[in-house]
Every structure is written in C-alpha cells, then in structure tokens.
C-alpha positions in Angstrom: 14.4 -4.6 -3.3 16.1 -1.7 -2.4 15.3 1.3 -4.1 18.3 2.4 -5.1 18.8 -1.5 -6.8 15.2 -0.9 -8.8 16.4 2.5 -10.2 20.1 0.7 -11.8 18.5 -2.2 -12.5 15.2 0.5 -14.8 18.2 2.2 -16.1 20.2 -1.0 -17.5 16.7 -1.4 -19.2 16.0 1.3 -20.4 19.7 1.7 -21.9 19.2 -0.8 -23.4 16.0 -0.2 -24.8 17.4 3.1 -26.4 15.5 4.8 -24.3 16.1 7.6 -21.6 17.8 6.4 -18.8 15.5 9.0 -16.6 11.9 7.7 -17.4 12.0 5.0 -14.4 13.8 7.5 -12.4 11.8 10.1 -12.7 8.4 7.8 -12.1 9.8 5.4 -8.8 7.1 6.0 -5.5 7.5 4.6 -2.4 4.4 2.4 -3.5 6.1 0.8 -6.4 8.5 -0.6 -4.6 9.1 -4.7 -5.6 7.5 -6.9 -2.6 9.7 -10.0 -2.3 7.2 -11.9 -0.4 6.9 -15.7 -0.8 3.6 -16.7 -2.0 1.4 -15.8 0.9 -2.0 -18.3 1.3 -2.7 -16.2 4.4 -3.6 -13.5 1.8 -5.4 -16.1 -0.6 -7.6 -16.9 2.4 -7.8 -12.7 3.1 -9.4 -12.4 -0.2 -11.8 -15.3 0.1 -13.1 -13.5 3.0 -14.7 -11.4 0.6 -16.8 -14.2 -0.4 -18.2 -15.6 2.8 -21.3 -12.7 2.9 -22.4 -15.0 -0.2 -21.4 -18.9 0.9 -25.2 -19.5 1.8 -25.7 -19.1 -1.7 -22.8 -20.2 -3.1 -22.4 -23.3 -1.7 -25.7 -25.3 -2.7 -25.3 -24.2 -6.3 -21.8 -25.2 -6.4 -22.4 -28.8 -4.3 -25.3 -29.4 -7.0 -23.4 -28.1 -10.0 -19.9 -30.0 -9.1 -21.8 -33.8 -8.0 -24.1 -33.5 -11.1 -21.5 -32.5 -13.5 -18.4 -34.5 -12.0 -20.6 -37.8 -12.1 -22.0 -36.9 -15.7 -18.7 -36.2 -16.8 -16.8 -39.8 -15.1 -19.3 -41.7 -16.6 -19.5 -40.9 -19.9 -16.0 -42.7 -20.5 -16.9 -46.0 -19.0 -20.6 -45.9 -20.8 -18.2 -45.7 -24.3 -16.2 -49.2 -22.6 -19.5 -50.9 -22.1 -20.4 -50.2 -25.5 -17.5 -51.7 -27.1 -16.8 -54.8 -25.2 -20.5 -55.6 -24.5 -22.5 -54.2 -27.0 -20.3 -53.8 -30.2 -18.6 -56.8 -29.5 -21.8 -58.9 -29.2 -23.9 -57.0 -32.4 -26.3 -55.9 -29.8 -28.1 -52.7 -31.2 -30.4 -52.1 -28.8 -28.1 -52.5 -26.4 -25.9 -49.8 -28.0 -28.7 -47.5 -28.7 -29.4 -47.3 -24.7 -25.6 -46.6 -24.0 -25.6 -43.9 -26.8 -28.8 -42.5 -25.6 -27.6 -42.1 -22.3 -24.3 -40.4 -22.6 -26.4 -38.3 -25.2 -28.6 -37.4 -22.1 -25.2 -36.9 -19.4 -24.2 -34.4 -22.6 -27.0 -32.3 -22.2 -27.4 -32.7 -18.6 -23.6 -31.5 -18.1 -24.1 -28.7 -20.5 -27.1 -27.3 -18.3 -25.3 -27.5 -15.3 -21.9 -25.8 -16.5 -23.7 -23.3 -18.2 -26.1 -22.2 -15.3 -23.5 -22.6 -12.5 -21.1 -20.2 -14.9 -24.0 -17.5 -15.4 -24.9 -17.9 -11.7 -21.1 -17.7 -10.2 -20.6 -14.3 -12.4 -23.1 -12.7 -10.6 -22.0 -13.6 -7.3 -18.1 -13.2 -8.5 -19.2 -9.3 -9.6 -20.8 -8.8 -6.5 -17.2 -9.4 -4.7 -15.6 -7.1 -6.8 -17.8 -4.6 -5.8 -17.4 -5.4 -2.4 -14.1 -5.1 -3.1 -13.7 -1.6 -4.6 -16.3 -0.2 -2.4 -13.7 -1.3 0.9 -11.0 0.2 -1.1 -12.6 3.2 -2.2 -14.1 4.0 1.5 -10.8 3.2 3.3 -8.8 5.9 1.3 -11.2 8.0 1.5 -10.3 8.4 5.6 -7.0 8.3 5.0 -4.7 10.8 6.3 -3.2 13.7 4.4 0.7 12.1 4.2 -0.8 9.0 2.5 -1.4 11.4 -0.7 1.6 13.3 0.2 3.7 10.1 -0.6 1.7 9.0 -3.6 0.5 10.3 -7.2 -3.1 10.1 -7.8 -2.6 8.1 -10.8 -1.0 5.1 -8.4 -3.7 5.7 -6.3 -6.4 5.0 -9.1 -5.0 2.2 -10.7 -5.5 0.1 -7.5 -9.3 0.7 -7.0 -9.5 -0.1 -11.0 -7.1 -2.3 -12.6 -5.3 -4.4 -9.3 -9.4 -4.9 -8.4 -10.1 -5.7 -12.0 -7.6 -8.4 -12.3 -9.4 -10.5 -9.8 -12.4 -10.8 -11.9 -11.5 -14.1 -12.9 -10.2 -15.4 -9.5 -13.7 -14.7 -8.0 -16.2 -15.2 -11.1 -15.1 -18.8 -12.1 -11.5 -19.6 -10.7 -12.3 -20.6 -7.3 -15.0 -23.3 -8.1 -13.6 -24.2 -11.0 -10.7 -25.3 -8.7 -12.9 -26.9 -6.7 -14.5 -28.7 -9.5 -11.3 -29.7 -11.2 -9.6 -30.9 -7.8 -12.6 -33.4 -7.2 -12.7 -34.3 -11.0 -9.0 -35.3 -10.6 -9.7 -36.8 -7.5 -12.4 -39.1 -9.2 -10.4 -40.0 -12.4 -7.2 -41.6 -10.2 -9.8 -43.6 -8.0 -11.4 -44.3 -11.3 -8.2 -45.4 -13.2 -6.9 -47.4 -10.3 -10.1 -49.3 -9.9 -10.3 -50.3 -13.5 -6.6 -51.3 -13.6 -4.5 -50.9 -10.6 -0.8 -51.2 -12.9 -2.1 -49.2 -16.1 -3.5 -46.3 -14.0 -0.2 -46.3 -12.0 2.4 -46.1 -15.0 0.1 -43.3 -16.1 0.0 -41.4 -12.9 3.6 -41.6 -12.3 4.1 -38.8 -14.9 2.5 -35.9 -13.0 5.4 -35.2 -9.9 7.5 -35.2 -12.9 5.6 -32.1 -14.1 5.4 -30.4 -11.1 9.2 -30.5 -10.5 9.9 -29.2 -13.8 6.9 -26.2 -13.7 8.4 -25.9 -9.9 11.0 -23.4 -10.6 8.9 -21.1 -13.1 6.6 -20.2 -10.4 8.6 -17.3 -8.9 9.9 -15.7 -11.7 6.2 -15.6 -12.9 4.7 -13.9 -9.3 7.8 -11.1 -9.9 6.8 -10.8 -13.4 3.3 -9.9 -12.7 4.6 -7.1 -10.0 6.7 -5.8 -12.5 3.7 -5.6 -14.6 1.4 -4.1 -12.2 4.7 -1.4 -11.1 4.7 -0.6 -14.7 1.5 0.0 -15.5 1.2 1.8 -11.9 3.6 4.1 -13.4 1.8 5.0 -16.8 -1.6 5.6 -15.1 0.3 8.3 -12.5 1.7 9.6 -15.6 -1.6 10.1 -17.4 -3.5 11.7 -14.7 -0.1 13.9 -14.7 -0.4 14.8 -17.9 -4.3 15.1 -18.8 -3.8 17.8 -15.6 -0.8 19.6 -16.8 -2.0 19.4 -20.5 -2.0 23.0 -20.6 1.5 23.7 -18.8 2.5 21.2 -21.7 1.4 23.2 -24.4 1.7 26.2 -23.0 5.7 25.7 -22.9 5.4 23.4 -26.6 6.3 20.4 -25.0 4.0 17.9 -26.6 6.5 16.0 -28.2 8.8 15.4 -25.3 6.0 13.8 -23.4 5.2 11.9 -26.1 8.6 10.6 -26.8 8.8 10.0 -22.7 4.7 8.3 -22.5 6.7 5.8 -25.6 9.7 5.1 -23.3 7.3 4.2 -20.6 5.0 2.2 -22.7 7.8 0.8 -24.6 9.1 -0.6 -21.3 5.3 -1.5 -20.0 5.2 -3.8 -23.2 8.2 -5.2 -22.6 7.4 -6.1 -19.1 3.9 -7.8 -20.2 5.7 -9.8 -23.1 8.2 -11.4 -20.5 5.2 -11.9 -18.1 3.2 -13.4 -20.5 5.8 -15.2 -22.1 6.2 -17.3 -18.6 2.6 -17.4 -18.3 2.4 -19.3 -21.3 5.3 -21.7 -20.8 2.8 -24.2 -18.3 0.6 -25.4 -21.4 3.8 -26.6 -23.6 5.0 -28.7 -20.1 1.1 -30.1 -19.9 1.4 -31.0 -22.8 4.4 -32.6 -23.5 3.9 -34.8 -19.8 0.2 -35.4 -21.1 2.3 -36.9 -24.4 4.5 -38.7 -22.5 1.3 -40.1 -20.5 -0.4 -40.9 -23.9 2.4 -43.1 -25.0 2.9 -44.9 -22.0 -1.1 -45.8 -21.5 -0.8 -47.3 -25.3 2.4 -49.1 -24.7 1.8 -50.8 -21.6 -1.6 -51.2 -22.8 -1.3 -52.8 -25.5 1.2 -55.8 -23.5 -2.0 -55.7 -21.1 -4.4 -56.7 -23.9 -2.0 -58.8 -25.7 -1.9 -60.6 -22.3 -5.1 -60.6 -21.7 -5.6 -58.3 -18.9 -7.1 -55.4 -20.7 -10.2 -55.2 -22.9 -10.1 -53.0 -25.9 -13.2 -51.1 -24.5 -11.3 -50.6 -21.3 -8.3 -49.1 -23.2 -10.4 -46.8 -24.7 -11.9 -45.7 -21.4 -8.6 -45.3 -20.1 -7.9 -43.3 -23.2 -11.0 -41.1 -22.6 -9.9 -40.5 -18.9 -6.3 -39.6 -19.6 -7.8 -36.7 -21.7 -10.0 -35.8 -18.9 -7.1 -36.0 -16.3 -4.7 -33.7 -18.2 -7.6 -31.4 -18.8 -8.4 -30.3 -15.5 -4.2 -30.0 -14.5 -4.3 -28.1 -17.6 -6.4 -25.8 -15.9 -5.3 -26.0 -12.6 -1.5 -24.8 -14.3 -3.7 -21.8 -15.8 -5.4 -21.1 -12.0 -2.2 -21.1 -10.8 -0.7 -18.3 -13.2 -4.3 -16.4 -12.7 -3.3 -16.8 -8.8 -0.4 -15.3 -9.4 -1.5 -12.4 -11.0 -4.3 -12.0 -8.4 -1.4 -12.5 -6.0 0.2 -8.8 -7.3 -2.4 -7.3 -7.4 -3.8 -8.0 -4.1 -0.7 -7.1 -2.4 -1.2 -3.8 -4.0 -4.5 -3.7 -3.0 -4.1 -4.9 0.7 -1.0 -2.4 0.9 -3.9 0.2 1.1 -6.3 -1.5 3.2 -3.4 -2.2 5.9 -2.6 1.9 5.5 -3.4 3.2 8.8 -4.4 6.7 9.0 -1.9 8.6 10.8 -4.4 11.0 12.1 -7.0 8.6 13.7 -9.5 8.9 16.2 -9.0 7.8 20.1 -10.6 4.6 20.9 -13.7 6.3 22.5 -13.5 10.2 21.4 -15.5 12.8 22.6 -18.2 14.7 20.6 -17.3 18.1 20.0 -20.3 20.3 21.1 -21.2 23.0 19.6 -18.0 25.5 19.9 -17.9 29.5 20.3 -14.5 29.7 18.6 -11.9 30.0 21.4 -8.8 28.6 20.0 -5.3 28.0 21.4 -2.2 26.7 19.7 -0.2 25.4 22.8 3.8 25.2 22.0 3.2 23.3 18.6 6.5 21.5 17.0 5.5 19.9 13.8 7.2 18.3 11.0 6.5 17.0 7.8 10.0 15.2 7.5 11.7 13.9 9.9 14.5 16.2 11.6 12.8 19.1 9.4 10.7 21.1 11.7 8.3 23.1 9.7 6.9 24.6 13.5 9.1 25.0 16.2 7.2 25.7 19.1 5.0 28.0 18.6 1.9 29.6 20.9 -1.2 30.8 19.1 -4.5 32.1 20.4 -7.9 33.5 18.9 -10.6 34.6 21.0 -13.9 33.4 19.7 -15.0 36.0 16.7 -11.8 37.1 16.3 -9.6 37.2 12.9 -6.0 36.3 13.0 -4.4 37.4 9.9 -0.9 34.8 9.0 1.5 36.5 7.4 4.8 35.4 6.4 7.1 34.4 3.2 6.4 31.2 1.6 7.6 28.5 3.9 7.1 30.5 6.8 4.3 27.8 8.5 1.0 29.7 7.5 -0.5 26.6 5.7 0.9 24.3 8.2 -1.1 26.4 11.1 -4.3 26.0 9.2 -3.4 22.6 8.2 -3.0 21.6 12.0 -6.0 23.5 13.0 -8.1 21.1 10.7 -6.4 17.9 12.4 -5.3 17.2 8.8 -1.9 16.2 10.6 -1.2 15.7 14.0 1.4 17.8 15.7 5.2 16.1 17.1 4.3 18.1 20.5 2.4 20.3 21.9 -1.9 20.6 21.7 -4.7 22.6 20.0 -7.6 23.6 21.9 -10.9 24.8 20.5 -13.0 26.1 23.8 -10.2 23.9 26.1 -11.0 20.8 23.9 -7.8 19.3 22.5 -9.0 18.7 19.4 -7.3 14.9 19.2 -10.2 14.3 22.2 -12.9 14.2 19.5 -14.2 12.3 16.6 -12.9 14.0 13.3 -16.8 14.9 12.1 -17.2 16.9 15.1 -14.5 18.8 14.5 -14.7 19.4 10.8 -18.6 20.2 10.6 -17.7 23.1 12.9 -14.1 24.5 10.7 -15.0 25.7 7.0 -12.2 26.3 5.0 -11.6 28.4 1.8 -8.7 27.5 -0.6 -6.8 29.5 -3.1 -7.1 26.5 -5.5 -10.9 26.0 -5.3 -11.9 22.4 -6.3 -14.8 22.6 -8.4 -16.6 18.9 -8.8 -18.3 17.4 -12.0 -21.8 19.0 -11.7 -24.4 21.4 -10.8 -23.2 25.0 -9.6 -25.9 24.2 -7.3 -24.9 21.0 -6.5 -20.9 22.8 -6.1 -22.4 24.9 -3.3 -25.0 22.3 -1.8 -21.5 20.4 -0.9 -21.3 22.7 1.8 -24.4 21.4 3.5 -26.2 18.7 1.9 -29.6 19.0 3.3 -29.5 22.9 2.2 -32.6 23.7 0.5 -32.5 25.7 -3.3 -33.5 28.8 -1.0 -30.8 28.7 1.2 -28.5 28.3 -1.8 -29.4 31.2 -3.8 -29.2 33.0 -0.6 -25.4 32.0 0.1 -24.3 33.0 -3.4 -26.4 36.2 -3.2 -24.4 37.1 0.0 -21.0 36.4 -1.5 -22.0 38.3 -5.1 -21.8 34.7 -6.7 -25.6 35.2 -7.8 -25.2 37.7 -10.7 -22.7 35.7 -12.5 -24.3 32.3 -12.0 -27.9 33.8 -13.6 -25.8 34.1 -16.7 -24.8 30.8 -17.0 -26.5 29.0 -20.0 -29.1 27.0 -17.3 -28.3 29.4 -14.3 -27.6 27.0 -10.8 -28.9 24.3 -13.0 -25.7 24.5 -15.3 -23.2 21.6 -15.7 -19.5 22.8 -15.1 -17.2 20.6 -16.3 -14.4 18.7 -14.3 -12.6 21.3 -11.8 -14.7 23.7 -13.0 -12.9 24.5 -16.4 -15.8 26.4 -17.8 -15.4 29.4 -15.2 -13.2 32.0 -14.1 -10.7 31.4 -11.0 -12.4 34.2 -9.4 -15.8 32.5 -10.0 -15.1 29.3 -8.6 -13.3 31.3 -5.7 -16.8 32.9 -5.3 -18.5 29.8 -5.5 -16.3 28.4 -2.7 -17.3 31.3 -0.3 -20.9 30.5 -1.1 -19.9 26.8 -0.2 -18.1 27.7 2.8 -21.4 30.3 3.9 -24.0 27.6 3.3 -22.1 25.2 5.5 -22.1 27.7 8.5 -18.6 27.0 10.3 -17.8 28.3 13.9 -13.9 28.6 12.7 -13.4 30.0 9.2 -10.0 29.7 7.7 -9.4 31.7 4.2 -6.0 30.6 2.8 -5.2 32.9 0.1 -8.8 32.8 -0.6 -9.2 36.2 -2.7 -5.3 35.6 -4.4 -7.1 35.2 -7.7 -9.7 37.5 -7.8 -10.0 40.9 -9.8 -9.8 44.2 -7.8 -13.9 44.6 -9.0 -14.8 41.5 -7.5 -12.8 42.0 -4.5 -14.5 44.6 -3.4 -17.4 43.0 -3.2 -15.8 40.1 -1.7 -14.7 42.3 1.3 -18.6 43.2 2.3 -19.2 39.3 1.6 -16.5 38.5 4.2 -17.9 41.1 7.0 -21.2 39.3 6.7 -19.4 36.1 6.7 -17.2 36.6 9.7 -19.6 38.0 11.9 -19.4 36.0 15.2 -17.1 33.4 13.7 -12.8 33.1 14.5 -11.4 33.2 11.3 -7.8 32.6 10.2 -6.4 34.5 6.8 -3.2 33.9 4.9 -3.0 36.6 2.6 -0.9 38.3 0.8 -2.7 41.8 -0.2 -2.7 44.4 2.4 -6.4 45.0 1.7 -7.4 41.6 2.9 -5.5 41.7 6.3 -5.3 45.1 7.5 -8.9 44.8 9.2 -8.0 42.0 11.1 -8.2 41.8 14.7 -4.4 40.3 15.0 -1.7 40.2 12.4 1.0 37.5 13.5 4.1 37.0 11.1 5.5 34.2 10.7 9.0 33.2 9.8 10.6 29.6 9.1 8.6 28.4 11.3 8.6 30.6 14.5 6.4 33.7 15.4 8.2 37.3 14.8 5.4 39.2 15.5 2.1 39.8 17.0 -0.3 42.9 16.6 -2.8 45.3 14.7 -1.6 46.2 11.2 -1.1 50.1 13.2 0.9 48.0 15.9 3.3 46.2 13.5 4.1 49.7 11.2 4.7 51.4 14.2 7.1 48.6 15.3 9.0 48.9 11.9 9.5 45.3 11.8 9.4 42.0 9.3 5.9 43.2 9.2 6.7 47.1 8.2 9.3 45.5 5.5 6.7 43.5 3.9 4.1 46.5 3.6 5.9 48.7 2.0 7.7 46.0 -0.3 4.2 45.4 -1.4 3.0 49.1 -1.9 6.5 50.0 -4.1 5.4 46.9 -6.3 2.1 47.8 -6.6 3.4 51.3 -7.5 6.0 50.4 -9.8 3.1 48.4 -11.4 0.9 51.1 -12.0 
C-alpha cells in the first residue's frame, strides 16, 4: 500500500473516531508500511530454521510423546464400543471391569505424556525465542547509521520485544501440537472408515465445506494482525518519544495534549485489536456449527444403519466418541492457523530487520588496519544524505599526523558530516578517505574504530557505574588506569563526591549529573581508550567557563601526538589549533591559522568578531 493511501485511509478513521485527523499522520515510518504479501511458507520454514539446533532433542520426545498419546487417545473410543456390545450387552462384569480398568490406565498414561512433552517443549520453545532475540538484537547492533536515521527507536524496540514475543506460542506448543493433531486426524478417518466405510463418509463430507466457507476470512485476518502490529509499532515509538521529551513536555505545559494525542492513538490501537480479534474468533462459531452439522448426520444415518442392522449401538457410540475427537483437533488446527497468522506479521517485521543490509559494510576480505600515526586525507569527497541533496561537494581535506584541524562553519555547513565520514559511519557518493594511504573502506570496521575516539556534545551516559561509564572506553582497563584518565581530564574531584565515589550508580543517560560532568566523563572515556585520531565535536559546548579551563590543560595532555578534529564554536577552543578550515554548505571557504584567517578578513574574520560583540553585549 502506498503511503499516501495508508495516511487517507488513518485519517477516514480517525474522523471518524472523533479523533485528530493528525495522530496517524504525524506517527507513519517507512517501517510501518502494510506488506501485501501472500502467505509466505518460505518464511514459515525461515523460522523453523530456528529450531533445527534442537531437532536431536526434539524429535525423540515428540515421536514418543505423539505414538504413545495418539494410540492412547484412538483407543479409548473403541475400548467404550467393546464394552457395550460385548460386555454390557452379555452382563459380563468382569469383562467390563478389564475394559474400564484399561481406558482408566490409557487416561493416566495420556495425561503423563501430554503433560511432560508440554513442560519439555517450553523449554526448548524459550530457547528459540532467545535464539531469536539474540540474532535480532546482534544484527542491529551492526547496522549502519541510515537504518536509525529512518526509524524511531520505539519501532525499533518493539520488534526485538513484542513481534519476538508473539511467537511464543508458535514455537513452545504450536508446532507439535500441529503435528500431533494432523496424525490424530489422520488416525480417526482411517479409523472411522474401517469401522463403517458409508457412516464415516457422510460424516467426513462436511469438512471441505468448512474450509470453503473459513477460506475467505483468512486474509482479512493476516491484514488485521499487520494492522495491529503497525499500531502498536506506533504507540511504543511514541512512548520512548515521550518518556525522553518528558521534560520538554512539561517544561512548555503540554501534558494534556499528549495525553489527549497517546488516547487517539490508543483509541485507534483498540480498535484495531477488537476487529482483529473479532476475525480471530469467527473460526470456532464455523467449527462448530459444521461439527453440528456432522453430529446430526452421524445420528441420522446411524440410526437407519442400526435399524438395518449394519451398526451396533456400541459402534454408534464409538463413532460418537471419534466425531468429538475429530472436530477437536480441526478446532485447533483453525486456532494454529489464526496463531500462524499472527506469527506471520510479526515475522515479516522481524525478518524486515534481519534482511537490512548495512549500508556501510565490510569488503569481502578487508585489510587490518595497523597501528596508524594519524596521517589523514579527505580526497574530493561528495556525500549525501538524500538523494540529489549534497551535504559535501567535493571537498579535499588533509591532517598531518598530530595535527588539529579545527571545523568551523554555520550549522549545516558539513562539520558533522566530515567527522561522521571520517568514522566510516557513512560511506561517501565519490571520492576516498585515507588514514596513512589506507582507504579506510580497505579495512575491517574494528580496526578502524579502536584507532578513532570520538567526543560528543550530547554525551551518552549508560545505566551504571561511573566507573563502568569510563571503563567503556577500554574494557580491560584496570581501576588504576581509570582513576588516572579522570584525574587527567579534572573528572576525579567531582566523582570523589559522589555518594559511593566511581562506585556510584548514575541513572539512565546520566540524569543524576551535570552536562558538563558527563562531558568530563566522556574525555576520561575517550583518554582511557587511547585513540590515534581524536575527534571533539562540540565537546566543551556545555561546559562552565571554570571547568573549561581546566578542560583546555586536559586537552593538551590529550592531544599530544594524536590528529584531532574540533567543531567548536567558542574561539577559546579553536584558536590553538594547528589549521582552522571553514566550512560553508558544504564546500571549503577557508584554510589557515586563526592569525591567517583575521588577517584574511574573511567568513572566518566575520564569525570572530560576531562572536566577541555577543559575548560583549552579554557581559
């Protein structure tokens, strides 16, 4: 469906609903787009891939478990003929005792084996799942930097936990109990037929008619469930939107808008789940009115088979007993099929990401990247982040090793971008970079990125330990080496205040500290891991004029022997470097010292004094 269709057809809904026409609108990714595919048993065998690790244990159980309970199960109904029209009928009570102790036994016997095989089966089904998230999880971890561009976080989360969880019951029970039910059903017609060939026929007869009448609910229930899983895609990205922003929210009193918008969308998510349920639910009615028809064909031909002789009472019984084991199992199989066909959404959702290839990837045999001095050359780069929208045109960069290039330019200029390429977070349209005559799309991404630290204006702090924060850096960093990072950058005095010092807990992004402290933390990150290319992109934005200060004798310390690339804003941060080069939608204006570029009374001159009149007008 095209987009365009999905966002009329949300605002018909939503209209109405009541509600406002812009909820959809505003919440429509490029990942929540309807797949009209037809139901795909290539991808039904794709996730039963997933369980061929465990078929060495799975299959013995369920062979043992399906012939032991199948044949206890078949039996029971002709051990209750027998007893009629052979023991009942001739007063024998000892005869009958041994039929009722036996089925008594097959009881217990079936009850033993359904309840191990169903204890057994979970584990093995859970083990999948985590199989399962752990592919999903690992493969977007080394996805490429446009993947996220593209999608919310939230959409991104609800496919490792919800789309996975959904096929709990596909892989804990649904795929032997399919198994188990097809050969049940496969015993009771041989069964039937055997006992009476014409009876077991007219009974039979009944279940095409089912299947042509459930026929044409099947794809409107597979669209149902995507619209489901779009919808609650949708709430989850808003909710990781809105936890984040919760401040922004109240800082501008909008609480009650989003709430009146999170209603709209849940509104329409119920909605949604009520017509997909609704469907769901429409196969048991069907069963049951063909089982009814079944029931009163099996009395009324068998009653003109016993009034003719050809039927014993027992038998009719038997053939009672079986009809309610037959439609029991279809019954079932209606109910895999709707579970298929949620599993079916969801794993489309789920195998969209695993079939994401990383658009920066790794040659099919890349180089190592040895150990680098820091020579680095941007060779005629065009880049673009959409298409006919160059964000670089062309431009020639290059940093001896232990030099600092300082980026300077107004927002939109191609500063990030620079850095961004440098990293190999994206790949450029044309043109190379070279670190020490390397081009850097020779070698394995590890290589490169062990040897390239980076500093970010908006430090991400992680659930944990400041220690742990700073260990990132390096792993195998010792508590020594630690403390001696965050002494070097001045992080050491305010972290011995903390309530448990390195040992304290900050919370999620770091919430419990300062910008300029997790800023601080980040240079003792970016220290402990040691980098050969240091990039600083606004790194000190955010940090008091106090604390500055003692970030500049961090960063001589820090740069020593190292290229380093700065975007910054404050003259104090860039004026030391060892070339400015300004940058402007996308092309280089200037290149020099900071003496160089005044002299030259260019972009560069305009910018330095626009910044000294603010800061005097500020004072």
């Amino acid at each position: 469906m095209s987009r365009s269709k999905e966002h009329s057809e949300d605002d018909r809904q939503n209209k109405q609903e009541g509600g406002n026409a812009k909820t959809q609108e505003r919440f429509v990714y490029q990942d929540d787009d309807k797949m009209e595919k037809s139901f795909d048993w290539g991808q039904l065998k794709r996730m039963g891939a997933y369980l061929k690790p465990y078929r060495r244990q799975l299959l013995p159980i369920i062979l043992v478990t399906m012939i032991l309970g199948t044949l206890s199960k078949l039996a029971i109904p002709y051990l209750i003929s027998l007893a009629i029209d052979i023991a009942i009928f001739n007063k024998d009570g000892n005869l009958l005792v041994i039929y009722a102790s036996t089925m008594l036994g097959l009881y217990i016997l079936q009850w033993l084996v359904n309840n191990y095989r169903i204890r057994y089966i979970n584990v093995i089904g859970q083990k999948v799942l985590y199989d399962l998230r752990y592919a999903l999880f690992s493969h977007i971890q080394n996805l490429s930097f446009r993947f996220f561009d593209k999608r919310p976080a939230g959409s991104v989360l609800v496919r490792i936990t919800n789309d996975v969880n959904s096929l709990q019951d596909l892989f804990t029970n649904g795929v032997v109990n399919l198994m188990i039910d097809c050969v049940q059903l496969l015993g009771i017609v041989i069964i039937l037929l055997s006992l009476n060939f014409k009876l077991g026929l007219a009974i039979i007869v009944t279940v095409p008619l089912m299947f042509i009448v459930s026929g044409s609910l099947r794809k409107r229930i597979r669209w149902a469930w995507q619209d489901v899983r779009m919808k609650q895609s949708r709430i989850n990205s808003h909710l990781a939107e809105s936890i984040q922003g919760i401040r922004v929210t109240q800082a501008f009193t909008q609480e009650k808008e989003n709430i009146k918008y999170f209603d709209d969308m849940n509104s329409v998510n119920k909605k949604s789940w009520d017509k997909a349920s609704a469907l769901n639910q429409s196969f048991g009615p069907i069963i049951e009115l063909t089982a009814a028809i079944g029931t009163c064909i099996l009395f009324w031909y068998g009653a003109h088979l016993i009034e003719s002789q050809e039927l014993k009472i027992g038998m009719l019984v038997a053939f009672a007993n079986y009809i309610g084991n037959f439609w029991e199992p279809i019954n079932r199989l209606g109910q895999m099929y709707n579970q298929m066909l949620v599993a079916m959404a969801s794993s489309e959702r789920i195998f969209e990401f695993l079939d994401e290839k990383p658009t920066v990837g790794e040659k099919e045999k890349p180089e190592t990247l040895p150990l680098i001095e820091g020579n680095v050359r941007f060779d005629n780069i065009v880049f673009e982040y959409e298409k006919g929208r160059p964000a670089l045109k062309g431009i020639s960069l290059e940093a001896k090793a232990g030099e600092s290039i300082a980026l300077v330019g107004h927002t939109g200029s191609g500063k990030s971008t620079i850095i961004n390429l440098l990293c190999r977070f994206y790949d450029p349209v044309e043109g190379r970079v070279l670190i020490d005559g390397h081009d850097i799309r020779d070698v394995t991404l590890q290589s490169l990125r062990s040897q390239v630290g980076i500093v970010l204006q908006d430090t991400f702090i992680f659930s944990g330990s400041v220690r742990d924060n700073i260990r990132f850096g390096r792993l195998d960093a010792t508590d020594e080496e630690i403390e001696a990072a965050a002494k070097a950058v001045h992080a050491h005095d305010f972290i011995s205040q903390l309530p448990f010092g390195y040992d304290t807990q900050v919370e999620e992004r770091g919430n419990m500290l300062s910008m300029g402290q997790r800023q601080l933390l980040s240079f003792a990150r970016a220290l402990l891991a040691n980098p050969r290319v240091l990039i600083l992109d606004e790194a000190t934005a955010s940090i008091d004029t106090e604390t500055e200060l003692k970030i500049q004798e961090a960063l001589k310390t820090l740069l020593i022997g190292r290229t380093s690339f700065m975007i910054a804003h404050r003259l104090s941060t860039i004026r030391n470097a060892d070339k400015i080069v300004v940058l402007d939608h996308g092309n280089i204006m200037e290149e020099g010292t900071h003496e160089e570029l005044m002299k030259q009374g260019g972009i560069y001159f305009g910018l330095v004094e626009a910044q000294y009149k603010f800061l005097s007008e500020a004072g």
